[in-house]
C-alpha positions as CSV (number, residue, x, y, z in Angstrom):
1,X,-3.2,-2.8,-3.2
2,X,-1.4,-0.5,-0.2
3,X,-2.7,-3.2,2.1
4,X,-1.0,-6.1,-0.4
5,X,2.4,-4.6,-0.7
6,X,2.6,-3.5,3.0
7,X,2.0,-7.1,4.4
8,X,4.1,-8.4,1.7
9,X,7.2,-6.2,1.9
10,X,7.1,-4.5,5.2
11,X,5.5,-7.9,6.9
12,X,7.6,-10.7,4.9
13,X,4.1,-12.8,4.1
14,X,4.6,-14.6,1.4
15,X,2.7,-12.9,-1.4
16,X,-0.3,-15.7,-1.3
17,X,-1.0,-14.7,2.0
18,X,-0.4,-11.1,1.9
19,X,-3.2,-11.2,-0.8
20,X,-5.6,-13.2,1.2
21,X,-5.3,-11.0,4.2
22,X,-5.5,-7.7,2.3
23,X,-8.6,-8.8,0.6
24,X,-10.3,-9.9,3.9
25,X,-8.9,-6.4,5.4
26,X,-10.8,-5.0,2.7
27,X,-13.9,-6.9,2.8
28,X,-14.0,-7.1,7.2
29,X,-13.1,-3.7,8.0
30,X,-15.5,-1.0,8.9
31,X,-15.2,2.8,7.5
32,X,-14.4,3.9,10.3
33,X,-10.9,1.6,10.6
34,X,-10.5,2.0,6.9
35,X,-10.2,5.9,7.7
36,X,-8.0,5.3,11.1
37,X,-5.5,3.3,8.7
38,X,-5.3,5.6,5.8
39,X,-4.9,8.6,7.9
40,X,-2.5,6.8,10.3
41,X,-0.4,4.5,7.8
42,X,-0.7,5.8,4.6
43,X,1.3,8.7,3.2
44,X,0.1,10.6,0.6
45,X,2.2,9.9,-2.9
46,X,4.6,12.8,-4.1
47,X,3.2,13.9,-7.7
48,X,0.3,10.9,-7.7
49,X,-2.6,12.6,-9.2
50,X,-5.6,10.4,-9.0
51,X,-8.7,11.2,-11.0
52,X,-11.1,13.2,-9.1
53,X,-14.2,10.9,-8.9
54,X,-12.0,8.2,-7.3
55,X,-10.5,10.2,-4.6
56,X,-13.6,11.7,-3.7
57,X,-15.2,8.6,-3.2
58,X,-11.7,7.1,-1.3
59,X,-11.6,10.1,0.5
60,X,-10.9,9.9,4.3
61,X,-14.0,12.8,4.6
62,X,-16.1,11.3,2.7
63,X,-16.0,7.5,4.4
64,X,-16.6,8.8,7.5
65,X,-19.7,11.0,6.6
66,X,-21.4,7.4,5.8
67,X,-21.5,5.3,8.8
68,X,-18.4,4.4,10.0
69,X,-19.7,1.3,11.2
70,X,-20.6,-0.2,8.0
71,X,-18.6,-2.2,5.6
72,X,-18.5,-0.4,2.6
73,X,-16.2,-2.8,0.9
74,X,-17.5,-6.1,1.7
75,X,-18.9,-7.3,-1.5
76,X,-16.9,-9.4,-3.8
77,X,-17.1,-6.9,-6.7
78,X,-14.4,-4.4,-4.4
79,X,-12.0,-7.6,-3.7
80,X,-12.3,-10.7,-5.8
81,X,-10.8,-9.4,-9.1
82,X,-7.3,-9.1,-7.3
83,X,-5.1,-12.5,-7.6
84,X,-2.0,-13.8,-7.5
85,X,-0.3,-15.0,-10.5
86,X,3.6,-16.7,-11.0
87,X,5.7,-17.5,-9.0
């Protein structure tokens, strides 16, 4: 969703596209870039307390320790369920 609302506000893509590219960022991108980007782009949220399970398995750390060459993301079940609805 970062991805989403950085391409659509930040970039100006019209949300259709801004959807499409984050979900193929998602589902092309190694670990390794996935790590590169969230330690280079994305600040951490003031107060945002996510639940542990999920930001141990998100974690920066943890991605690379699997090999940063593989596509963690790249099946359908991590991407598909996000869509565009309304205008």
């Amino acid at each position: 969703m970062e991805r989403f609302y950085c391409l659509w506000r930040e970039d100006g893509l019209a949300p259709a596209e801004a959807l499409r590219r984050a979900q193929h960022w998602l589902r092309d991108s190694s670990n390794y870039e996935k790590a590169e980007y969230f330690q280079r782009d994305v600040p951490a949220p003031a107060g945002y307390k996510m639940p542990e399970l999920v930001a141990a398995e998100l974690s920066v750390e943890r991605m690379l320790q699997r090999d940063g060459d593989a596509r963690q993301f790249e099946h359908p079940f991590y991407w598909a369920a996000f869509t565009m609805t309304g205008a």
